[in-house]
C-alpha positions as a Markdown table, in Angstrom:
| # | Residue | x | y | z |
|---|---|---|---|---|
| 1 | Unk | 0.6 | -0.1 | -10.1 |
| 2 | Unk | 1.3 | -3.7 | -10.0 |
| 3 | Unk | 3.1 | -5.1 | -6.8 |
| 4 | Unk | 4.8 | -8.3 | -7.4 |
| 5 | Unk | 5.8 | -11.5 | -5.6 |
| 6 | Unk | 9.2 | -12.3 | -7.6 |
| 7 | Unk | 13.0 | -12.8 | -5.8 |
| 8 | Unk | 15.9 | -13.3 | -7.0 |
| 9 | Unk | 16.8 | -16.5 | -8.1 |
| 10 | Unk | 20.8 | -16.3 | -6.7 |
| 11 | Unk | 21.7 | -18.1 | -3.4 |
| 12 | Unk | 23.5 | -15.0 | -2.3 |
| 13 | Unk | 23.9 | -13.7 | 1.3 |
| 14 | Unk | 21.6 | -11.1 | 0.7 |
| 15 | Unk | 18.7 | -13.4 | 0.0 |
| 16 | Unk | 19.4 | -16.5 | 1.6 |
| 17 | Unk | 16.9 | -17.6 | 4.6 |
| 18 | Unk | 18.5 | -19.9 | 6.9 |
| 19 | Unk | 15.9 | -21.9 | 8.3 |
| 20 | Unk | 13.3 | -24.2 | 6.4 |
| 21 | Unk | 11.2 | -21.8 | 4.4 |
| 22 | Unk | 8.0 | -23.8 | 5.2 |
| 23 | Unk | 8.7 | -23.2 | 9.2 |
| 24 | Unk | 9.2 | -19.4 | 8.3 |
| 25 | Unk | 5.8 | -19.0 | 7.1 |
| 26 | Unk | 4.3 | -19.5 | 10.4 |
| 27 | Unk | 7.2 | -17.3 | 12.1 |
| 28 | Unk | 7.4 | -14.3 | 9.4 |
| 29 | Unk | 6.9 | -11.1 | 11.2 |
| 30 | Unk | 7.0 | -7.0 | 10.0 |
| 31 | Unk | 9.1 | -4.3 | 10.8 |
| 32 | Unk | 9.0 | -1.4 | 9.8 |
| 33 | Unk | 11.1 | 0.0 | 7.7 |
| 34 | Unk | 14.3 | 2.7 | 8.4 |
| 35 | Unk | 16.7 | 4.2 | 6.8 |
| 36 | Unk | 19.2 | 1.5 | 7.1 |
| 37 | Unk | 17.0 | -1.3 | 5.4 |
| 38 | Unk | 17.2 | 1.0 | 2.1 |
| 39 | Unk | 19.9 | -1.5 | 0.8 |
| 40 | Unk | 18.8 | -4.3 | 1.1 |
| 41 | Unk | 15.0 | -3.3 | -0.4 |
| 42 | Unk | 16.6 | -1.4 | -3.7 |
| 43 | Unk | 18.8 | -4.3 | -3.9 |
| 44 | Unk | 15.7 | -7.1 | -3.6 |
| 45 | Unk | 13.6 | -4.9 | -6.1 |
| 46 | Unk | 17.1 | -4.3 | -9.2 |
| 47 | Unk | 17.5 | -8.1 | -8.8 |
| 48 | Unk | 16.1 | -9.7 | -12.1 |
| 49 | Unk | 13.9 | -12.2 | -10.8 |
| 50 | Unk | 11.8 | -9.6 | -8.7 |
| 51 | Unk | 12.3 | -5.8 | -11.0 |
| 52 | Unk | 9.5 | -7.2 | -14.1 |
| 53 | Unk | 6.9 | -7.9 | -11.6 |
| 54 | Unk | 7.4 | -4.8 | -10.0 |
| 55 | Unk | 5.7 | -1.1 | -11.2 |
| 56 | Unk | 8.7 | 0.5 | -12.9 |
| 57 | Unk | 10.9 | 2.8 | -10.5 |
| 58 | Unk | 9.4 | 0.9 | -7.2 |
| 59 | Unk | 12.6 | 0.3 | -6.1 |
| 60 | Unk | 13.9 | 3.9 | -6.5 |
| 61 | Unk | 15.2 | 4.9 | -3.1 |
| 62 | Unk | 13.9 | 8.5 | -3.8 |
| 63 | Unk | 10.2 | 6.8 | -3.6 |
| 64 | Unk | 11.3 | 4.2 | -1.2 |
| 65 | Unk | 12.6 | 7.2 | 1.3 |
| 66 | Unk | 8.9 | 8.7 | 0.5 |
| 67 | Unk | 7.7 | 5.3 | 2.5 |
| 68 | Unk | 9.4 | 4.9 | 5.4 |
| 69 | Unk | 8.4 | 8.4 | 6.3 |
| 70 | Unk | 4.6 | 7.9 | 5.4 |
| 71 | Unk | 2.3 | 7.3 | 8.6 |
| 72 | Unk | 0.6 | 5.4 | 10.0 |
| 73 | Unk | 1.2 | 2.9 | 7.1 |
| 74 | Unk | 4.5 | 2.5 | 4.3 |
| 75 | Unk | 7.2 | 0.5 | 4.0 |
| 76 | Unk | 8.1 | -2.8 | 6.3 |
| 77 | Unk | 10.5 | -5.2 | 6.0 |
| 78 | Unk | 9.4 | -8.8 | 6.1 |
| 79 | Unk | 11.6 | -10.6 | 8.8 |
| 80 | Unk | 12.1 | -14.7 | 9.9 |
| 81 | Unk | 11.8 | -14.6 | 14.1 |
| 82 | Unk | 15.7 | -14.3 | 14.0 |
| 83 | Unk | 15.2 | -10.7 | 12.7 |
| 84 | Unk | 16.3 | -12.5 | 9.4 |
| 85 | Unk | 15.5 | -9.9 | 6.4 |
| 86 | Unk | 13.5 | -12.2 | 3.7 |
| 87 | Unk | 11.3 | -9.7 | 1.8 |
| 88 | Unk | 9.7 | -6.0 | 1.9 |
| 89 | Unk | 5.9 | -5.0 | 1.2 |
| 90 | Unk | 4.1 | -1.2 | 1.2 |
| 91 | Unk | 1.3 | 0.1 | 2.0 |
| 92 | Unk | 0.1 | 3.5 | 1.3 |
| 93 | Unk | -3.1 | 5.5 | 2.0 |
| 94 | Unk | -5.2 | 5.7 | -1.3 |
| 95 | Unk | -8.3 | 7.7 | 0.3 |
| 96 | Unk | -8.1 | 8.8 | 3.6 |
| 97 | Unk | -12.0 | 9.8 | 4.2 |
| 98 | Unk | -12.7 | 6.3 | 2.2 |
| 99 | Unk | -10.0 | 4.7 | 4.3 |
| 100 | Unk | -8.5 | 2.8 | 1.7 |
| 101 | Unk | -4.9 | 1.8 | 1.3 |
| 102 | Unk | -2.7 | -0.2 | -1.4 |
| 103 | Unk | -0.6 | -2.9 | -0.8 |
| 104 | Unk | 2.3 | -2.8 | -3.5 |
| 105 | Unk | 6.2 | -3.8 | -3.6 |
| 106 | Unk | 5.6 | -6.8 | -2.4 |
| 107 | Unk | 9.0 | -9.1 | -2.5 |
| 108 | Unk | 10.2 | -12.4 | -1.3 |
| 109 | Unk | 13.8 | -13.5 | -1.8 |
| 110 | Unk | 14.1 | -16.9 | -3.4 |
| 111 | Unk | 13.8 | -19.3 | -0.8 |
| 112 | Unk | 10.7 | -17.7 | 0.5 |
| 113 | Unk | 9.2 | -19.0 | -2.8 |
| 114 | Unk | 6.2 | -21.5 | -2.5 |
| 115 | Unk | 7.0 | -22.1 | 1.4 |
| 116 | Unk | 3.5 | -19.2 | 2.4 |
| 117 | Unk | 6.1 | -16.7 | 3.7 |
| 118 | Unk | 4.0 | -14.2 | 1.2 |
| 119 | Unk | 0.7 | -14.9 | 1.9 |
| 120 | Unk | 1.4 | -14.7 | 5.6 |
| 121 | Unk | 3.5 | -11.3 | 5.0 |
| 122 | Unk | 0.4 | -10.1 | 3.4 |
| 123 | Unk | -2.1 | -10.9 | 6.2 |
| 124 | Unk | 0.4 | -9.1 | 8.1 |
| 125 | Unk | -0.2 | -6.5 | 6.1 |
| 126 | Unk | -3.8 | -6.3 | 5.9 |
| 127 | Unk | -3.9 | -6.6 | 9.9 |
| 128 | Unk | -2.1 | -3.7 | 10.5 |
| 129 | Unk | -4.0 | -1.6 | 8.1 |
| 130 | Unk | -7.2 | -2.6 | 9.6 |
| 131 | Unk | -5.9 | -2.4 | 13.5 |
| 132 | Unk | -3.5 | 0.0 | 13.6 |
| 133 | Unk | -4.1 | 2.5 | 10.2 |
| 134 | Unk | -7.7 | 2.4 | 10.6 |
| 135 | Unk | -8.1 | 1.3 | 7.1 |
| 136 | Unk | -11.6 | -0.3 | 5.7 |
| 137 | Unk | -10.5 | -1.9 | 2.5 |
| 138 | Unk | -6.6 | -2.9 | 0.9 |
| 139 | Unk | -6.7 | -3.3 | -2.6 |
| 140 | Unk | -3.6 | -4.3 | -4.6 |
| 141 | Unk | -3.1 | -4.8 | -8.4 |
| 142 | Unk | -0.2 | -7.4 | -10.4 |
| 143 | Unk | 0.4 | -8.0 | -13.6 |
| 144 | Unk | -1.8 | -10.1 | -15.8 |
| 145 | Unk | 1.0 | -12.7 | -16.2 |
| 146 | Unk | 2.0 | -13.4 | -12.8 |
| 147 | Unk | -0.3 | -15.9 | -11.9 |
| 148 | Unk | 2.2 | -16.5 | -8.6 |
| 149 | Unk | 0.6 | -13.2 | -6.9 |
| 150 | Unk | -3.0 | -13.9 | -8.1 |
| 151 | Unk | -3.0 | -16.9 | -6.4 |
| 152 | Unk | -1.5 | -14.9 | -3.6 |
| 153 | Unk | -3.7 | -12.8 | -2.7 |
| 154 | Unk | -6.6 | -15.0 | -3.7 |
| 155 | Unk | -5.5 | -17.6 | -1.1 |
| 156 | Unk | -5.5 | -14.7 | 1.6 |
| 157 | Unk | -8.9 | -13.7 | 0.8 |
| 158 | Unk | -8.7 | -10.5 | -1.7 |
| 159 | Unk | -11.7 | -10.4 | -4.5 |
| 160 | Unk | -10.7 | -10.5 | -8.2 |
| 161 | Unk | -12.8 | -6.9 | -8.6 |
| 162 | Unk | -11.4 | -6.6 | -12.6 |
| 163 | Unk | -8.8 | -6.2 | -15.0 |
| 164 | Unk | -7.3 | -3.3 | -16.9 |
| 165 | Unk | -6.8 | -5.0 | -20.2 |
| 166 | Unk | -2.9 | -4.0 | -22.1 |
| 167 | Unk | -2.7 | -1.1 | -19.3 |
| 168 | Unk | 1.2 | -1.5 | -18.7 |
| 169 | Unk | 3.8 | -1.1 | -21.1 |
| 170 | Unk | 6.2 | -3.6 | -19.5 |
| 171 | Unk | 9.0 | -6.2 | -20.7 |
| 172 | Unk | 8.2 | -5.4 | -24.5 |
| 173 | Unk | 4.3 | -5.5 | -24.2 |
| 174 | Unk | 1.1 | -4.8 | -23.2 |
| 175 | Unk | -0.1 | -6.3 | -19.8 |
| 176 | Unk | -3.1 | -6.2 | -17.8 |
| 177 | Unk | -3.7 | -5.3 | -14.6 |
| 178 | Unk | -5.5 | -7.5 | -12.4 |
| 179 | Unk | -7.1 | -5.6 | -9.2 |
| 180 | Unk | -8.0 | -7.1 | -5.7 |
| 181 | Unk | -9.2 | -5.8 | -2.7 |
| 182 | Unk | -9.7 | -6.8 | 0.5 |
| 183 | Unk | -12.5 | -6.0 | 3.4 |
| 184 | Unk | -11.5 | -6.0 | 7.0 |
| 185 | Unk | -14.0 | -8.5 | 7.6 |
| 186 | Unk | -13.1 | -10.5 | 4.5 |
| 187 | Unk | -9.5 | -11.1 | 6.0 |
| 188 | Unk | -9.2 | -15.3 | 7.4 |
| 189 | Unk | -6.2 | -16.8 | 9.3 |
């Protein structure tokens, strides 16, 4: 299912980051997630900038609970070096004898728009599947209209591998699916 690369588009507490986005690029780290981050995650993914770019029910805390109990990958919160919470991304085990995983539920909040704080969240990403999950590949799949996450994950080094043409029902119509995937020693910066 797609992942996105939407926030919310309100200045609210919740989704603020106070320092300057572009200098939080370079400092974004990952957490992972517990039981307590369940808030803010379900509240990033209902908010209406970020839930159409999102698979439908991504940010059901039934699914999300599935995550943060899933080894050695799942759910992680994307934090500034202040331990600042700006943004959550998954990863879950697709083949285990293939060693592949999929990055999905990627999501920024709005000031970590355009500043890299995604991309660098996603090589995050991709470095602990490879190191520490002992995966071989990381694919990940968005919608065919957000252009924002192909450019993404094109700028981190994932492959355009295809499109599933009108596979999603979603916001009143058909949508493709654009895959990517990623090879540990495909992964720069």
């Amino acid at each position: 299912m797609p992942s996105g690369s939407g926030c919310c588009q309100r200045r609210c507490a919740r989704c603020s980051v106070s320092a300057d986005s572009a200098a939080v690029a370079e400092r974004v780290k990952l957490r992972r997630a517990d039981a307590r981050d369940l808030t803010f995650v379900t509240g990033l993914a209902a908010d209406d900038a970020v839930e159409p770019y999102l698979s439908p029910f991504a940010g059901e805390p039934d699914g999300l609970r599935e995550l943060l109990e899933a080894a050695p990958l799942g759910l992680f919160v994307i934090e500034t070096a202040a331990g600042e919470s700006i943004g959550a991304v998954a990863l879950h085990i697709v083949s285990e004898r293939s060693r592949l995983c999929q990055l999905s539920r990627l999501m920024i909040v709005p000031r970590g728009r355009g500043a890299g704080i995604g991309s660098q969240a996603v090589r995050l990403a991709c470095r602990l599947a490879f190191a520490q999950g002992g995966m071989h590949r990381v694919q990940a799949e968005v919608y065919g209209d957000n252009l924002a996450s192909q450019r993404l994950f094109q700028r981190v080094g994932f492959t355009r591998e295809g499109v599933r043409r009108r596979a999603y029902w979603r916001r009143d119509r058909w949508l493709d699916g654009v895959m990517y995937g990623l090879l540990e020693e495909e992964l720069a910066g």
